[in-house]
Every structure is written in structure tokens, then in C-alpha cells.
C-alpha positions in Angstrom: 6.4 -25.9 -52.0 9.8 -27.5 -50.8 10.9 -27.9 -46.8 12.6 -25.0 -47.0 9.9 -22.8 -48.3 7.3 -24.2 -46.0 9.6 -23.7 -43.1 10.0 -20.0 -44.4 6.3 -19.6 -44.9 5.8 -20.8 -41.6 8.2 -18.5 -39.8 7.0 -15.5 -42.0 3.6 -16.3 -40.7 4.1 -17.2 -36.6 7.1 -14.0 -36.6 4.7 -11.5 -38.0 5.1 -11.1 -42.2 1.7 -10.5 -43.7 0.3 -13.6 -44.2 -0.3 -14.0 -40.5 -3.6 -12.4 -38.8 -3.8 -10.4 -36.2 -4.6 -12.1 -32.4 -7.3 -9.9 -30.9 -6.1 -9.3 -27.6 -8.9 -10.8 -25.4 -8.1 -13.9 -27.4 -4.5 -13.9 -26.9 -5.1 -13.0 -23.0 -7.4 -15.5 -22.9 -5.3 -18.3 -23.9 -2.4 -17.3 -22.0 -4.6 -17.4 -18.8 -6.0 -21.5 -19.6 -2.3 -21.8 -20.1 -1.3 -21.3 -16.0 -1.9 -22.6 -13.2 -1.3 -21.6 -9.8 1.9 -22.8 -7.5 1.4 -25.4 -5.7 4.1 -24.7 -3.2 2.4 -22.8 0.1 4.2 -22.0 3.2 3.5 -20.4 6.7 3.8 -16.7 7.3 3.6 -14.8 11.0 1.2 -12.3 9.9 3.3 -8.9 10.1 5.3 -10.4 7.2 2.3 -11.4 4.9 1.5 -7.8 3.8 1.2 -8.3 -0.2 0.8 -12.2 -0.2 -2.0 -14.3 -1.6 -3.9 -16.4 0.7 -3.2 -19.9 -0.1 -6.1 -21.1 2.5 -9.4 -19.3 3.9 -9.3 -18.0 6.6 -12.2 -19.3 9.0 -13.3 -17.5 11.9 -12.4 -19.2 15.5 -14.4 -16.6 17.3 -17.6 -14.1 17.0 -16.9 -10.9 15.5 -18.0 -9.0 17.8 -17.6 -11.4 20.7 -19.8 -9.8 22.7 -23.5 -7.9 22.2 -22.0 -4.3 22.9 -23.1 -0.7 22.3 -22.5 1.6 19.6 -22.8 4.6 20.6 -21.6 7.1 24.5 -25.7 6.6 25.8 -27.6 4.6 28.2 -28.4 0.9 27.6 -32.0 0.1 28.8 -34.9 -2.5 28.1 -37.0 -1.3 25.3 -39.6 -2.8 27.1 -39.2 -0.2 30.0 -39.2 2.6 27.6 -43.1 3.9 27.4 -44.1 4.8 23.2 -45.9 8.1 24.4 -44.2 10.0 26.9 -41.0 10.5 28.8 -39.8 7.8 31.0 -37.5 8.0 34.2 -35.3 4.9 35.1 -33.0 5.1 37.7 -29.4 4.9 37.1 -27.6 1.7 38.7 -24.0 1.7 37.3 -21.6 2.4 34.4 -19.8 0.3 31.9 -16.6 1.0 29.9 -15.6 -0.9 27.1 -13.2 -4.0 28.7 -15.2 -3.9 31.9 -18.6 -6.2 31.8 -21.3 -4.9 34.3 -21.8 -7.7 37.0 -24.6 -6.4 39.0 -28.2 -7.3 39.0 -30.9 -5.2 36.9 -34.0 -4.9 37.8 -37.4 -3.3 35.8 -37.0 0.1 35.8 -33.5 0.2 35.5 -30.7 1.4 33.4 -26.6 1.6 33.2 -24.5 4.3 31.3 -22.2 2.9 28.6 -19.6 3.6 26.9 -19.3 2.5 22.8 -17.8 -0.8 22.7 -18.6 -1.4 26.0 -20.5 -5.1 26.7 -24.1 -4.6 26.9 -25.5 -6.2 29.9 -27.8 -9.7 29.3 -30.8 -7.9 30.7 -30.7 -4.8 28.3 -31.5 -4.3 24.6 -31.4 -1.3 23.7 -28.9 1.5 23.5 -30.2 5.1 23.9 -27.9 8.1 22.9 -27.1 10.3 25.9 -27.6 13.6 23.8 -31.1 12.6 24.2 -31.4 12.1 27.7 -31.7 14.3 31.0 -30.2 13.6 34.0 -31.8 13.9 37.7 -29.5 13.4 40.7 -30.0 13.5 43.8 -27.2 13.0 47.0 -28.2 9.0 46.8 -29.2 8.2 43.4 -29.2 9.4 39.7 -32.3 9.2 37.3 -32.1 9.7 33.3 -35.5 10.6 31.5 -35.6 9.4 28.0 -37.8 10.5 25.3 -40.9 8.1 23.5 -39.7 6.1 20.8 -37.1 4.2 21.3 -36.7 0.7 18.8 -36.0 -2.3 20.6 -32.4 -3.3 19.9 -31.1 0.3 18.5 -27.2 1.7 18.2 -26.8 -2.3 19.7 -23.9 -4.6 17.6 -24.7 -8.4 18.1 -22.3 -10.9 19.6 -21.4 -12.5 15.5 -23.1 -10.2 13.6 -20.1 -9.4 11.5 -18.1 -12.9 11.3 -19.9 -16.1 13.1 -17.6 -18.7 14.8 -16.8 -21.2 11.5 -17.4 -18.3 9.0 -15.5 -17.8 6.2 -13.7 -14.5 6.9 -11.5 -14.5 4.0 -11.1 -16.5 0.5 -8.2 -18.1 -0.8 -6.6 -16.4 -3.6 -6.9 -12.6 -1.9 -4.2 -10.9 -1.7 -3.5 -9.4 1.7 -3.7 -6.0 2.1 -3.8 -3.8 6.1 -7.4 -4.2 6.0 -7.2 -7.6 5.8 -4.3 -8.1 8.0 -6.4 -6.2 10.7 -9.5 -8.4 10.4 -7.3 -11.6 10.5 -5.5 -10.0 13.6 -9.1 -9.4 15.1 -9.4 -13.6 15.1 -6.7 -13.9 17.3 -4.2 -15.6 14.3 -0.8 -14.8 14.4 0.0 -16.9 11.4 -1.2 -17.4 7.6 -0.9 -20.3 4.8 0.0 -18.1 1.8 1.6 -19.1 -1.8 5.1 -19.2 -2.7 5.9 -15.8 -4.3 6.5 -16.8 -8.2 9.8 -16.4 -9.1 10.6 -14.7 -12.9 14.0 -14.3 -14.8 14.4 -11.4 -16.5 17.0 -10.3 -19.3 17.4 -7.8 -21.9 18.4 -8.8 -25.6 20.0 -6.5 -28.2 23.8 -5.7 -29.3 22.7 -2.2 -29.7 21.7 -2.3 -25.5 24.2 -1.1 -23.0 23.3 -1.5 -18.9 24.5 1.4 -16.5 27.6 2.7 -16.1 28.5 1.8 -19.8 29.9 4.4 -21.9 27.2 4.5 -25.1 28.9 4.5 -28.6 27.3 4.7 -32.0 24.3 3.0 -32.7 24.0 2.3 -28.9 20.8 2.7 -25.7 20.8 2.3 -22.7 18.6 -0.3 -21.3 15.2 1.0 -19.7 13.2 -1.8 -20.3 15.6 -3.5 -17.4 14.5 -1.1 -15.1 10.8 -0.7 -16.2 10.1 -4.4 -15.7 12.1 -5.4 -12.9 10.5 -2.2 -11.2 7.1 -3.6 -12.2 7.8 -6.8 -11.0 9.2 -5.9 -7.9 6.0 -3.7 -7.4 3.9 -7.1 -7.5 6.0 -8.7 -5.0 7.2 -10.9 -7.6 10.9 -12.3 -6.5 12.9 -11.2 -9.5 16.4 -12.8 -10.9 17.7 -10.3 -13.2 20.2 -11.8 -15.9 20.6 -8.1 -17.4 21.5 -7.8 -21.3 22.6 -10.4 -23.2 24.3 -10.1 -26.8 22.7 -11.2 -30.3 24.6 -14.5 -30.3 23.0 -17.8 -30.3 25.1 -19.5 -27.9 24.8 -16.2 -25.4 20.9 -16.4 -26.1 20.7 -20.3 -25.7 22.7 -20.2 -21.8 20.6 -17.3 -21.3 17.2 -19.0 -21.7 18.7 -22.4 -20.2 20.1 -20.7 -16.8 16.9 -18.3 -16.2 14.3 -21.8 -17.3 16.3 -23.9 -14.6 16.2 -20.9 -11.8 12.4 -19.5 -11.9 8.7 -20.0 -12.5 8.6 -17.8 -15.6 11.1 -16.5 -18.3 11.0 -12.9 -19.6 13.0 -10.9 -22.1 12.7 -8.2 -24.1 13.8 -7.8 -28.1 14.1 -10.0 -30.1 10.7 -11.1 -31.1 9.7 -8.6 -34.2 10.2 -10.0 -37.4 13.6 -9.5 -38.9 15.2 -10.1 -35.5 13.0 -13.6 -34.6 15.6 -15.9 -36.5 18.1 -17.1 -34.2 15.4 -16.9 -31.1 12.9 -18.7 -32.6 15.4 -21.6 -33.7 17.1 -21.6 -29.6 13.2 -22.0 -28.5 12.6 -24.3 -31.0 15.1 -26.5 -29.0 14.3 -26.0 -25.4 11.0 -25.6 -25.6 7.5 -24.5 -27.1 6.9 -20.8 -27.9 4.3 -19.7 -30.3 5.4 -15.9 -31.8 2.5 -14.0 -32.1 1.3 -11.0 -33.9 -1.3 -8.9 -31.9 -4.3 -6.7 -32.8 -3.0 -3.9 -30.5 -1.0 -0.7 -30.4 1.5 0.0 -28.9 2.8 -3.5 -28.5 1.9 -5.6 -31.2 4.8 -8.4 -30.9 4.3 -11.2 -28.6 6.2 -14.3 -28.0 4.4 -16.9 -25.1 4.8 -20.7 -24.7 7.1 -22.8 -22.3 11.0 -22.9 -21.9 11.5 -26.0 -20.2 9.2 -26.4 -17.3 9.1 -22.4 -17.0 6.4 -19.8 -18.6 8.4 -17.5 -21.0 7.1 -14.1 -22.9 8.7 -12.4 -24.9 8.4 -8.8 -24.7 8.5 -6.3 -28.0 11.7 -3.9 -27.9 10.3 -0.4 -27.7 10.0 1.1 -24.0 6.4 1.8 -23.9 5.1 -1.1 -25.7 6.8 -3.2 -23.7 5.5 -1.7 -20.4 1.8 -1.9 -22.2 2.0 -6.0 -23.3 3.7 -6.7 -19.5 0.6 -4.8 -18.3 -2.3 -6.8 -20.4 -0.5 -10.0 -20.8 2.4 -10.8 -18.3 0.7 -9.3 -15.2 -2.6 -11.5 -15.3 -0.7 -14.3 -15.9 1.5 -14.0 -12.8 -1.6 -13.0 -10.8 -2.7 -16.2 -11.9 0.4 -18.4 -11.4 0.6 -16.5 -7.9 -2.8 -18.0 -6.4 -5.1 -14.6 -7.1 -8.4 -14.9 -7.9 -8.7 -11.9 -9.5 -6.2 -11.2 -12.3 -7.9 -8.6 -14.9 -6.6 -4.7 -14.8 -9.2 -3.0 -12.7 -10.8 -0.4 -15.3 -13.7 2.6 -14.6 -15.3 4.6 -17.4 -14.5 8.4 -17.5 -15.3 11.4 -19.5 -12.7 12.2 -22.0 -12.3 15.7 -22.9 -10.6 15.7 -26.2 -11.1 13.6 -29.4 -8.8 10.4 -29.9 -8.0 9.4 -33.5 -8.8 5.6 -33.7 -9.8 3.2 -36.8 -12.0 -0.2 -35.7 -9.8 -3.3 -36.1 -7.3 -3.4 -33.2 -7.4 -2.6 -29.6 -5.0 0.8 -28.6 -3.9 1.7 -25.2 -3.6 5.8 -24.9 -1.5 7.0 -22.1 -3.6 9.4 -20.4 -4.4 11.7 -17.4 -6.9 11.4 -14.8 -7.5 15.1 -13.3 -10.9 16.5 -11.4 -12.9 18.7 -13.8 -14.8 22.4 -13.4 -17.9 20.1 -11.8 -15.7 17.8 -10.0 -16.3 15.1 -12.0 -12.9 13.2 -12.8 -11.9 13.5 -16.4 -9.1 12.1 -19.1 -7.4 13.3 -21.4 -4.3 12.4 -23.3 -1.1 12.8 -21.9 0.9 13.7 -24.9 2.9 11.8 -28.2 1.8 8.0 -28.4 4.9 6.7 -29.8 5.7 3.5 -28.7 9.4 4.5 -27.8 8.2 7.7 -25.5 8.7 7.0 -22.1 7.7 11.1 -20.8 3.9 10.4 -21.9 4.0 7.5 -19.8 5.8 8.9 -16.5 3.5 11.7 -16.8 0.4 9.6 -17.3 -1.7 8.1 -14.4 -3.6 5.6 -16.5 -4.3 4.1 -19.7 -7.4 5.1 -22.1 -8.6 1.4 -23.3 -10.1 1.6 -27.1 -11.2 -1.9 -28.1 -11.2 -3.5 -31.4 -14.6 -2.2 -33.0 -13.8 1.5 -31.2 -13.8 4.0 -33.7 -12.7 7.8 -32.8 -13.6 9.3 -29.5 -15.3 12.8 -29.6 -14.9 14.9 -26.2 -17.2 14.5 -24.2 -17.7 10.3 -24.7 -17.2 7.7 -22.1 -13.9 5.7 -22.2 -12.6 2.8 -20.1 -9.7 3.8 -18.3 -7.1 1.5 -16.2 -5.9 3.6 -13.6 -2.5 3.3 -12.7 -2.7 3.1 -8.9 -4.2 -0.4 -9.6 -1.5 -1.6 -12.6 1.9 0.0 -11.1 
């Protein structure tokens, strides 16, 4: 075999012909993920801004959570030790605590105060009894509860630290903030947060046949979707977004392309361009600035992939058609930029569900269905299909609300069998 046969041999192979195998896609994701690392670059955020950001630091608590021992519940805090285990007993009533306002009087045996939840639960007292199970006795000069047997030393009582201890770990690097979290780092009294630079991705659009908005279409001509689809997606995961729009089928327009959007962000991505047939001219540009490894993946829809480096910047390379584009950004791009963003966790969040139809499906690749979560008859959620799978039909997937996962060695689903499912609410 000559150079020039080897060379075509080896392109025929790495661009998809069939001598080349098929990358399982837990392979492929796998070596995508040992490929990043996450940004070094952190910075310092008041904390009504951080909403969405990754934690570059822990966040260690300065303070007990709760500060104070204080009640649970509207009742009467007491000392268990007063409280007889076979009969009624009557303490007298010496005062009343709101949350805020710490009781400062002495107690003595035999003694009680009303409090309110949240309200500091005096030294002396351990115990918290509900009021619904108390009587009241009052008199012109003093008031008197009677409480019932059985009261356990401690009860409806929150310990000073009992949810965060001063030099606790309240929160790990690599979580993504969210109002929960927000609120418990507000609780610690910090008005700031270290979090990670946001990663910053180039995105254009490749294809003569591919005309942006506002462009009259002529023969042979789309507009561009996938534009909108991934800078939506992007945007979604707080990613900062330089969008380079379409760029023609010309060597030197592909070349400045990858050049300007490899010297701007943290990761390259483009669409087109990467199916074999149309690989050519990319593969050759890559070749020169960089090192990008075309792949052919056991999936459907989406079985083009290009990944590697474009200068010091990740770069994938997207397949064409709408939905399988959306599908690879989903499995492959999206962990990665979890990753490169400081996450710790980076996989789709998946559940298994009941599907209620049969799903064609032959062992040997891994195919994402567009589907529907709805509540069934029993109210039991359920899946189902959302319609034609084609790779270029963007209605099933606005009207889907997850996609049905069948792995490699799946083979057809009968109603009624367990599925995996990635719900939308946690990809979109």
C-alpha cells in the first residue's frame, strides 16, 4: 500500500467508512471526560450573583447551625426531670419567650416558661412540651399548666449545632449553587463565595446549504436551528457563549473560523461537517492547528463525532442533523463542560419508568428515544414515545420531556418493562 492509499485508508477509517468500528458510547464519554480538567481560574462572587455557579471552595461553617438550643414547636419548655412518668403534673408558669428574645430570669424546680418555635430554650430547661397537650390554671396572681405523664427528656428541642458545627463542612467544592444552597450559605453569615470562572465555548455553524435569520432561503437551502438549539443549551448551563454563526464550506473560511473561536474560548464547537463525505477539508484544517480524532459512535441518533484539541481549546464536532446534534451535545459536550466548569457531578441524572408501548431496538448500539413522561391510571409516572425518531425531527423533541436510554446489549422493549429515562428538567 502507497502514502496515498494509507492516508486514504486511514481517513476512510477515523471519518466513518466501514472498516472503522463502532465507539460504544460509555467508551467514547469516558475518554472525553480523562481528557478535561477543570479551570483553574476562580474569582469572588457577592452571593446574590452566584445563583448557577460552581463552588470553587467549601464552604466551612463559622457558626452553629442552630446557634442556639431552641424549641420546635408553640408549647411549654420544662425540665423533664420535673415532669412525673405516672400522672399529671402542675408547674407554675414564670414567663414567656418569643423567638429573638432570650428568657433572662431565674428558674427554679417546679417551674416552666411558654415558648414560642424558634424561640431560645432557657439553660435550665430540656424539654419542649406541645401546648395542645396542656391545661392552663390562672388565677389573678399566677398561671399554672398541667402536663400529662410521659414526657422524653429533650423532645420537639433543636440543639445549638446539631445541623452544621462551627468548622463543618457545609458545602463541597464542585456544587453548583442552587436557592437552597444560597439560603444555607446566607444562614452562615457569608455575603461572598470563591466560585469557578464560567467556561467560555465558541460556537459556529458549517454548511453552504445553511442560511441564519433574516436570510431569504433559495434552492437547496435551511435555515440554521442547530444555532439556536445549542447556544440555547449552552446558555441554559450558564455557559458564556461566543457565537461565530455559519460559516461557508471553504477552507480558508473554516481555517479563520477555528483559529479566531480556539484563541477566544475554553472549548470549540461546530456543527456539520464531520460525516464522511463532508470530513475532507475539516479533517486536513485540524490536522494543522490541532489534534482531533473523528469518531464513529455506536449510537442513534447521532452517530458522528469529532473530539480532540484546537490549539489550547477543547473542540467537538457536532453531526448535522437537528436532533442528533441536540442528543451527542447532551451525552458528550454537556459532561465535559460540567467537568471543565468545576462540577463534581457531570453524568445525565436518569430514573427507571414504566414504558407503555413496545420500542423496536436490535442489541449492538445504544439509541436515545424521545419520549413522554405523563402520570398513569394508578398514578404511577409512565413513558412512552413521543412520535417519528428521525434524526432531522425537531416536533418529537419539543414535544418530548425526556429521553428513553436503550443501551448496547438492549433488545426490544415490550409495554409494560422498565426503561431508564433522562428527564429533561435535569438535561435542558
Amino acid at each position: 500500500m502507497n502514502s496515498n492509499e494509507r492516508a486514504n485508508e486511514e481517513q476512510h477509517q477515523c471519518c466513518g467508512g466501514p472498516a472503522s468500528n463502532l465507539l460504544p458510547v460509555e467508551q467514547g464519554r469516558q475518554q472525553i471526560l480523562e481528557t478535561v480538567t477543570a479551570l483553574p481560574q476562580t474569582q469572588q462572587l457577592d452571593l446574590r450573583h452566584a445563583l448557577g455557579r460552581v463552588l470553587a471552595e467549601p464552604v466551612v461553617s463559622p457558626i452553629n447551625v442552630p446557634a442556639y438550643n431552641n424549641s420546635a414547636m408553640d408549647g411549654y419548655a420544662v425540665r423533664s426531670a420535673d415532669i412525673q412518668s405516672d400522672g399529671d403534673t402542675r408547674l407554675e408558669v414564670v414567663g414567656s419567650v418569643l423567638a429573638g428574645h432570650p428568657f433572662s430570669g431565674e428558674l427554679q424546680p417546679g417551674q416552666c416558661v411558654k415558648i414560642m418555635t424558634g424561640a431560645q430554650v432557657p439553660d435550665a430547661l430540656d424539654t419542649v412540651v406541645i401546648k395542645e397537650l396542656c391545661r392552663c390554671e390562672k388565677s389573678s396572681q399566677q398561671e399554672f399548666v398541667i402536663f400529662p405523664a410521659g414526657a422524653k427528656p429533650g423532645q420537639n428541642r433543636r440543639l445549638a449545632g446539631e445541623d452544621l458545627a462551627v468548622g463543618s463542612p457545609a458545602i463541597g467544592a464542585g456544587t453548583r449553587l442552587g436557592a437552597a444552597e444560597l439560603g444555607m450559605i446566607a444562614s452562615l453569615g457569608q455575603a461572598e463565595v470563591c466560585v469557578t470562572r464560567k467556561p467560555r465555548v465558541a460556537y459556529f455553524s458549517t454548511g453552504d446549504e445553511i442560511r441564519s435569520l433574516g436570510q431569504p432561503l433559495e434552492a437547496g437551502q435551511i435555515y440554521d436551528s442547530n444555532r439556536y438549539t445549542v447556544t440555547a443549551m449552552l446558555a441554559g448551563m450558564g455557559i458564556e457563549v461566543i457565537d461565530l454563526g455559519v460559516i461557508a464550506d471553504r477552507p480558508d473560511a473554516i481555517e479563520a473560523a477555528f483559529k479566531q473561536a480556539s484563541e477566544q474560548a475554553d472549548v470549540v464547537l461546530s456543527s456539520g461537517g464531520v460525516s464522511l463525505g463532508e470530513a475532507d477539508f475539516v479533517k486536513d484544517c485540524l490536522d494543522r492547528l490541532g489534534q482531533v480524532g473523528f469518531w464513529r459512535l455506536a449510537m442513534k441518533p447521532g452517530r458522528p463525532l469529532a473530539f480532540g484539541h484546537v490549539g489550547e481549546a477543547l473542540f467537538f464536532g457536532l453531526p448535522g442533523n437537528p436532533v442528533a446534534v441536540m442528543v451527542s451535545f447532551l451525552q458528550f459536550v454537556k459532561p465535559a463542560l460540567r467537568k471543565l466548569g468545576g462540577e463534581n457531578h457531570w453524568l445525565p441524572s436518569e430514573a427507571q419508568i414504566r414504558c407503555t408501548e413496545p420500542i423496536r431496538k436490535r442489541p449492538g448500539r445504544t439509541e436515545y428515544v424521545r419520549g413522554i413522561i405523563s402520570h398513569g391510571a394508578d398514578g404511577q409516572p409512565e413513558v412512552r414515545s413521543s412520535g417519528h425518531q428521525g434524526s432531522g425531527i425537531l416536533t418529537s423533541m419539543s414535544q418530548a420531556n425526556c429521553l428513553i436510554v436503550l443501551s448496547d446489549q438492549q433488545s426490544p422493549v415490550a409495554a409494560g418493562d422498565w426503561v431508564r429515562v433522562q428527564p429533561f428538567d435535569g438535561l435542558l
